[in-house]
Short mmCIF file of the C-alpha atoms (twelve columns), coordinates in Angstrom:
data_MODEL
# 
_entry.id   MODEL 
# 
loop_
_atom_site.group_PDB 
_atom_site.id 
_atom_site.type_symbol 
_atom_site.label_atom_id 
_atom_site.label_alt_id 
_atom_site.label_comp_id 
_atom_site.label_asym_id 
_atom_site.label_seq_id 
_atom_site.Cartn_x 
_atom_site.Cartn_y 
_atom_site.Cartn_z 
_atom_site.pdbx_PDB_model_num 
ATOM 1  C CA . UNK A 1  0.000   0.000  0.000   1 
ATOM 2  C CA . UNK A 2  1.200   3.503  -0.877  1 
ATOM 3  C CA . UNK A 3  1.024   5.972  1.835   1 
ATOM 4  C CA . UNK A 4  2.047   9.906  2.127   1 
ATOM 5  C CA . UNK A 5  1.042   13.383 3.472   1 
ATOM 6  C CA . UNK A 6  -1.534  14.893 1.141   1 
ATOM 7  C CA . UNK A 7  0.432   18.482 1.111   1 
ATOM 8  C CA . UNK A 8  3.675   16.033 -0.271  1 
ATOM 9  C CA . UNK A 9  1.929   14.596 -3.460  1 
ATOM 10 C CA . UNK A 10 2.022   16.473 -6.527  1 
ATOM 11 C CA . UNK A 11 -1.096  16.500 -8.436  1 
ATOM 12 C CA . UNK A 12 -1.189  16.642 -12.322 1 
ATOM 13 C CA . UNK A 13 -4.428  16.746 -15.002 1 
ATOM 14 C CA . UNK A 14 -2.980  13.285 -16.813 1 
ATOM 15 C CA . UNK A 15 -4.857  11.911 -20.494 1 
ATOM 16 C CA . UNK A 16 -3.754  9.027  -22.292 1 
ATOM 17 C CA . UNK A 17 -4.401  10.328 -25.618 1 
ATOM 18 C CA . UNK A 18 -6.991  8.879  -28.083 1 
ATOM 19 C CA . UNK A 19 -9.580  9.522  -30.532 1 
ATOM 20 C CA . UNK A 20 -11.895 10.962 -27.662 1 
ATOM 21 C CA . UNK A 21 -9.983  13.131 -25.348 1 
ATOM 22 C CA . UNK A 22 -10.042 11.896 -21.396 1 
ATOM 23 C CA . UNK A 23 -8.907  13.592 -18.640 1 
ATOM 24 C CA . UNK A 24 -7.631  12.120 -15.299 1 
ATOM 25 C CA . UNK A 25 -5.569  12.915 -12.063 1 
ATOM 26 C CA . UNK A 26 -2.637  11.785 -11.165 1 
ATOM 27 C CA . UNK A 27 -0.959  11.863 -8.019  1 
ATOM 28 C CA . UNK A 28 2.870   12.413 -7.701  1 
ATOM 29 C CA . UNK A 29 5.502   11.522 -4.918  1 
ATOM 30 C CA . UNK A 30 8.631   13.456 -5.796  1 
ATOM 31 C CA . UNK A 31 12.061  12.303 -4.199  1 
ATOM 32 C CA . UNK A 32 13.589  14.855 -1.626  1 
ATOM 33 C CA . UNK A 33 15.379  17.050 -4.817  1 
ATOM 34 C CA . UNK A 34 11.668  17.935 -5.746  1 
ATOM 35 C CA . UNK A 35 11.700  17.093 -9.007  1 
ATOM 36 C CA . UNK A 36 12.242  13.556 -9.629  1 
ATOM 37 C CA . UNK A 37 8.916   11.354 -9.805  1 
ATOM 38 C CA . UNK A 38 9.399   8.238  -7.286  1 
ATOM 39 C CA . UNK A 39 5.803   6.563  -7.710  1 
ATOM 40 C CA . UNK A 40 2.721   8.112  -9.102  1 
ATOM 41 C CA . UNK A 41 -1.396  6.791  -8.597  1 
ATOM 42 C CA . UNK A 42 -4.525  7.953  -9.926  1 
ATOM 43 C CA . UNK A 43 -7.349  8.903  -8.286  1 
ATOM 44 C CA . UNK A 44 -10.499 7.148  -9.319  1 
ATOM 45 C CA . UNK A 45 -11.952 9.177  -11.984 1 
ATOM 46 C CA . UNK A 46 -11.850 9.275  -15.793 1 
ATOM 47 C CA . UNK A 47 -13.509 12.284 -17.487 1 
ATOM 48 C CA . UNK A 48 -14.449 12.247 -21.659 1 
ATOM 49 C CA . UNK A 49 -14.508 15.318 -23.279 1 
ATOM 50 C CA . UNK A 50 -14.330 18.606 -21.240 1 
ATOM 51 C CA . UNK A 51 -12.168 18.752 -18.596 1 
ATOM 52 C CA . UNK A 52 -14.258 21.652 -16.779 1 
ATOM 53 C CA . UNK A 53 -16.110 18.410 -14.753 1 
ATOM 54 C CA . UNK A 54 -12.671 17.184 -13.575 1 
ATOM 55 C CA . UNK A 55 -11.796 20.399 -12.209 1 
ATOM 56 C CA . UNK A 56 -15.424 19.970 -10.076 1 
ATOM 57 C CA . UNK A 57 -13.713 17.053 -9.598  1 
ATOM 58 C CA . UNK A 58 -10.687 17.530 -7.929  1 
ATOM 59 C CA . UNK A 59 -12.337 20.575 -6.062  1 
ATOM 60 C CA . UNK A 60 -14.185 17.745 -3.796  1 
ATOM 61 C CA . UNK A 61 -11.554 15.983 -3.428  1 
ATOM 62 C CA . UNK A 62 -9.285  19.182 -2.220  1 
ATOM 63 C CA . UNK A 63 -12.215 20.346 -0.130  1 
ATOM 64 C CA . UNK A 64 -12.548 16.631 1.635   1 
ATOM 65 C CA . UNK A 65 -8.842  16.389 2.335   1 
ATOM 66 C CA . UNK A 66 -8.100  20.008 3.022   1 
ATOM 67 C CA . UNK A 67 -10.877 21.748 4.460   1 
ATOM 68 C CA . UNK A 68 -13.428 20.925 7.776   1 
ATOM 69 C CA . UNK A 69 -16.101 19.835 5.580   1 
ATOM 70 C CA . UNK A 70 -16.569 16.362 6.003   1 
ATOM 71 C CA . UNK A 71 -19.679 16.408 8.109   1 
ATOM 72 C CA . UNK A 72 -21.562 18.464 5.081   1 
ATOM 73 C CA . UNK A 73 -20.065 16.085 2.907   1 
ATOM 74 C CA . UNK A 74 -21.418 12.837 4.285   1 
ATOM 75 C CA . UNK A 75 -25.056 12.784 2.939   1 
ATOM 76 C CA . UNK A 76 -23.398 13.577 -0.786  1 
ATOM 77 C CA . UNK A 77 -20.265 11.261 -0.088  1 
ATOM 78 C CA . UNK A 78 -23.297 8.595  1.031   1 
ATOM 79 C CA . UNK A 79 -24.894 9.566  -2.764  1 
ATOM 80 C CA . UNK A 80 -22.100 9.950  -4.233  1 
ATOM 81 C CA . UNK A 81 -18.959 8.632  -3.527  1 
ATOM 82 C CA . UNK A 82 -15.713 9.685  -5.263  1 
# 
């Protein structure tokens, strides 16, 4: 299992490429320099098209892990979940 602080991962809009356009995002752990990449993940959402609805996205997911809203969260996470 992959485990580190939130504020350490570097986060990235990723697509593969393709005929239809798909937008992910990828999570980065950089070595101590920074800049080299030492493992990456995704996080559990593919987007076609647009990318306007992964940015609405990742704006959960930064208000979840960031912010003191996880009790107005939990009836949408229950709905919902990322």
């Amino acid at each position: 299992m992959l485990s580190a602080p939130w504020a350490e991962v570097f986060f990235t809009r990723a697509t593969p490429g393709g005929a239809i356009p798909s937008w992910g995002i990828d999570g980065h752990i950089l070595a101590q320099d920074g800049e080299t990449v030492v493992n990456t993940f995704s996080l559990a959402v593919s987007v076609r098209g647009s990318s306007k609805l992964l940015s609405e996205y990742w704006e959960f997911i930064r208000c979840y892990m960031e912010e003191d809203c996880v009790e107005d969260l939990a009836e949408l996470v229950a709905l919902c979940p990322p």
